[in-house]
N, C-alpha and C positions, 0 to 999 in steps of 0.2 A: 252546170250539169243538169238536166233535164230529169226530171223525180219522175218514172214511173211508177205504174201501180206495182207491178214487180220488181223491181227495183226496192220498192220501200218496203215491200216484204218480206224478200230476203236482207233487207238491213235490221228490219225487225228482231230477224232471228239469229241474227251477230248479238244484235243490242243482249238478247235472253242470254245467249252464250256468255257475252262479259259479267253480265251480273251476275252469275250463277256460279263462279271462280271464287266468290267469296267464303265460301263456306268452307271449302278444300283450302283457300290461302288461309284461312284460322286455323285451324286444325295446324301449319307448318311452324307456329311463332313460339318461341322460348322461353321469353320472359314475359313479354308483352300481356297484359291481362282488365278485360272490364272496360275502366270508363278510358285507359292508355288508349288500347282498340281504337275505338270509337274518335280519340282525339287525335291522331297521328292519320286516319284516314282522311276524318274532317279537313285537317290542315292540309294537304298533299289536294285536295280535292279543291281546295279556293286559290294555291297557286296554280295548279293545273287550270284552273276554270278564269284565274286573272289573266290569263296568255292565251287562252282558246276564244273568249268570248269579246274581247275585243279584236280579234281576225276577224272574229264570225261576223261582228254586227259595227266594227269602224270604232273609231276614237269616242266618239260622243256617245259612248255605252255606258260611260261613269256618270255624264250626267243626266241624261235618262235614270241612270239608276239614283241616286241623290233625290229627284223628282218625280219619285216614283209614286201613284198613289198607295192610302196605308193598305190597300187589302195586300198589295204585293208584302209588304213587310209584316204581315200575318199570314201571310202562302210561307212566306219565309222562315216562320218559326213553324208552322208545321213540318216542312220539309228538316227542321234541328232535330223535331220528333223522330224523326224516322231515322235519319240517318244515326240517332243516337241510339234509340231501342235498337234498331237491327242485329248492329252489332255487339251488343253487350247479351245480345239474346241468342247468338250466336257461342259467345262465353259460357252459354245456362243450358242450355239445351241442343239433343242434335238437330244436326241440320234439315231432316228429315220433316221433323215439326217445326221446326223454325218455317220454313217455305209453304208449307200447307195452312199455315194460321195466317201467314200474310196473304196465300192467295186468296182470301175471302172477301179482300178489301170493295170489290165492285157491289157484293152484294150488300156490306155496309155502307158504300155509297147510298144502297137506294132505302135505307131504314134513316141515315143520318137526313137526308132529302124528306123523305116524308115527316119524320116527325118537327124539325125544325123551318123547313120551308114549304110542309105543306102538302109536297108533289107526291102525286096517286101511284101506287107499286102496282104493275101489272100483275096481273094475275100471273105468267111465268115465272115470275120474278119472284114471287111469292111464293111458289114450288120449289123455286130453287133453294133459295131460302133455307125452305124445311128440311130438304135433302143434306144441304150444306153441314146445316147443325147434327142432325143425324149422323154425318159421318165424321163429324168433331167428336159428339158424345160418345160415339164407337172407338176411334183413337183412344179416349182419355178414359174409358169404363176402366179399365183393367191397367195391367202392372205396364209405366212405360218402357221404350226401348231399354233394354240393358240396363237399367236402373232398378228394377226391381221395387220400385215405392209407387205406390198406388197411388190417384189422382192428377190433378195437373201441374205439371214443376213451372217455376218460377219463370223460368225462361220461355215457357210458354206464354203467361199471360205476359211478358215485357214483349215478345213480337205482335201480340194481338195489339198491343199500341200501332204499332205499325200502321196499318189499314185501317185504323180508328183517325190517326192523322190525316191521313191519304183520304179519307172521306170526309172528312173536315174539309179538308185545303178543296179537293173536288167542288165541293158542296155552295163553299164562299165563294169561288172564282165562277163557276157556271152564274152565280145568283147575281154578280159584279155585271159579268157580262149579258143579261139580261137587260140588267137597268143601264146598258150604251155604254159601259166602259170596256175600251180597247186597251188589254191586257197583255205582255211580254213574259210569259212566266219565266223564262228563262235566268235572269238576272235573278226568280226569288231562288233558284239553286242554291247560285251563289251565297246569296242570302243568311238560308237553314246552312250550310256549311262554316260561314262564318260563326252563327253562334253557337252550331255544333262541337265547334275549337272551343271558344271563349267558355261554356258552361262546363264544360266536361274537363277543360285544364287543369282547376284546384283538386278533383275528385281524382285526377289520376296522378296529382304528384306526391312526391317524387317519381321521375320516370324511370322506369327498370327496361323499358328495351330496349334488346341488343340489337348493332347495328343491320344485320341478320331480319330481325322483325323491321327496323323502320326501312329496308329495303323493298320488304312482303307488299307493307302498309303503304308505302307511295306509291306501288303498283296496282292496290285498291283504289288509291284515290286519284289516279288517272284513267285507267282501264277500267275498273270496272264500274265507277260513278262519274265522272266528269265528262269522257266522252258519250258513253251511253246516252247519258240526260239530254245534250246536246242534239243526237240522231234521233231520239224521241221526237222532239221538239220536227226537226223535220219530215218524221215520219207521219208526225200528227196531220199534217199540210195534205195529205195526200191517201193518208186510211182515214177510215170510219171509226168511230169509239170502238163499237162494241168488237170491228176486228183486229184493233189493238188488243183489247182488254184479251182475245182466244190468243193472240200470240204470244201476247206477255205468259200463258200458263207454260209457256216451252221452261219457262225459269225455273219452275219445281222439277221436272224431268231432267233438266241438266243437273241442275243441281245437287240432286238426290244422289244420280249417277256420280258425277265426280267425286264426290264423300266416301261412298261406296267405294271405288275403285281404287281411289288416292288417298283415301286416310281410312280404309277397313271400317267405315261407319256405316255396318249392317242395320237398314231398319227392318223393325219386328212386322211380322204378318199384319197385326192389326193395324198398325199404323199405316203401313200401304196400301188395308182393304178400306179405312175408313178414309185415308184422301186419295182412292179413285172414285169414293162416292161425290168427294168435294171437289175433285176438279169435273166427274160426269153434269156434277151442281152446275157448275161455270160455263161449261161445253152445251148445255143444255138454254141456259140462259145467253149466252151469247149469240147460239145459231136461232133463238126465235127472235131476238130482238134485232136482228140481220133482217130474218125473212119479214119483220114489221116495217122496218125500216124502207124494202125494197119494194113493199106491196104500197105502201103509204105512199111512194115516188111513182108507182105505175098507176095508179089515180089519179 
C-alpha cells in the first residue's frame, strides 16, 4: 500500500483518537488500581506487539532484536517510563491535567537537547517555552479541578515524567543517529513494555482485578498502544517532526472530550484557559518550525 501524504494524516488522527480512549477506559475499572493499571496494560501490549511485529517486519525480528545496539535498550527503558507514569497518573489526577502536562513533551525535547547535547533553542522555541510554563503556572496557581487543595497533586508531577522520558529517549536516539547508527525504534516498544510488566508486577501484587478490568486493560494494550506505536512508526516515513508533533496535540482535545462526556470529568475553567495557552505554546512552535523548515528547503 502506497503511504500518501494524506493518507498518513488521516492515520495520524486515528493514531490521537486511540490513544486518547485511555483516559475514559480508567475511569470504567472496578478493582483495578495504580501500579495493577499500568502492568496488565504493559503485558496485553508485548503480546499484542509479539504477533504484530513480526508480521510487520518477518521472522528475523527476534534476532535483530537480541542484537540490538544498547542505545535501543535504553530507548527501551525510557518508553517503561512512560508507559508506567501515564498510567498510574491517570489513577492521581484528572484526565484533563494528565494530557496537558504530557503535551509539553517537544518543548522538553529542546531544553533536554540543549543543555545536555549542546543544541541551540530557537528563538520560537524559546517563546514557546515561556508561554507553555505560563500557562502550566496559571492551571496550578489556584484550587485544582474539583479537588479543592491548592497547588500541584501528585499525579501531576508523575505525568510530567512522561515527556521528561520521551525527551530523553528523543534526545539519545536523534544523538545515535547522527553519529551513523541506523536505528529500528520499533522493537524498543516492545522493549519499555516488557519491563513495564516485569517492574511494576511485585508493586501491584496481589492482583485485585476483576475480570471486567482485565478485559478494559487488553483493550488498552492492543488499541490503544500497540497498534498506534506501530502506525507512528509508519507515519513517521512519510510526515515531517514537527507535523507530527501538531497532530499528536488532537490527543488532548480527544481526550479531554471523552472524560467529559464518558465519565462526567468536568475540567475547571482555569485548567482549560491555562492548556489553551499550552497547546497555543505548541501550535505556535510547530507552525514556525514548519515555515523554517520549508524556507531552509527553498534555498
Amino acid at each position: 500500500m502506497r503511504w500518501t501524504h494524506a493518507r498518513a494524516v488521516w492515520t495520524m488522527v486515528g493514531v490521537t483518537a486511540l490513544w486518547s480512549i485511555a483516559g475514559i477506559v480508567t475511569r470504567q475499572l472496578e478493582s483495578a488500581q495504580s501500579f495493577e493499571v499500568t502492568f496488565w496494560r504493559s503485558l496485553f501490549t508485548v503480546a499484542s506487539l509479539l504477533v504484530i511485529l513480526p508480521l510487520y517486519q518477518g521472522r528475523e525480528f527476534f534476532s535483530r532484536l537480541f542484537h540490538a545496539p544498547r542505545v535501543l535498550w535504553l530507548s527501551g527503558a525510557c518508553w517503561a517510563v512512560m508507559f508506567t507514569a501515564f498510567m498510574v497518573a491517570l489513577t492521581l489526577a484528572p484526565v484533563a491535567e494528565v494530557l496537558i502536562t504530557m503535551a509539553v513533551g517537544p518543548l522538553i525535547s529542546a531544553l533536554v537537547a540543549r543543555i545536555f547535547f549542546g543544541q541551540r533553542i530557537a528563538a520560537h522555541t524559546g517563546l514557546s517555552i515561556a508561554l507553555a510554563c505560563a500557562g502550566m503556572a496559571w492551571m496550578f496557581a489556584g484550587p485544582l479541578a474539583d479537588t479543592g487543595s491548592p497547588g500541584v497533586s501528585l499525579g501531576t508531577w508523575v505525568a510530567l515524567l512522561v515527556p521528561t522520558a520521551a525527551a530523553v529517549n528523543w534526545s539519545v536516539v536523534q544523538h545515535a543517529q547522527t553519529r551513523g547508527q541506523s536505528l529500528d525504534m520499533v522493537p524498543a516498544v516492545l522493549v519499555g513494555a516488557v519491563l513495564s510488566a516485569l517492574c511494576t508486577l511485585p508493586l501491584a501484587w496481589p492482583l485485585r482485578a476483576s475480570g471486567s478490568d482485565v478485559a478494559w486493560l487488553a483493550l488498552l494494550g492492543l488499541v490503544q498502544l500497540a497498534v498506534p506505536c506501530v502506525l507512528v512508526v509508519i507515519c513517521a516515513r512519510v510526515l515531517p517532526a514537527p507535523e507530527i508533533s501538531l497532530l499528536a496535540l488532537l490527543e488532548v482535545l480527544f481526550g479531554i472530550a471523552l472524560a467529559w462526556l464518558g465519565a462526567d470529568e468536568v475540567p475547571s475553567a482555569q485548567v482549560l484557559s491555562g492548556g489553551a495557552m499550552v497547546v497555543l505554546a505548541l501550535l505556535l512552535n510547530a507552525w514556525w518550525t514548519q515555515r523554517s523548515t520549508t524556507g531552509h528547503k527553498k534555498t
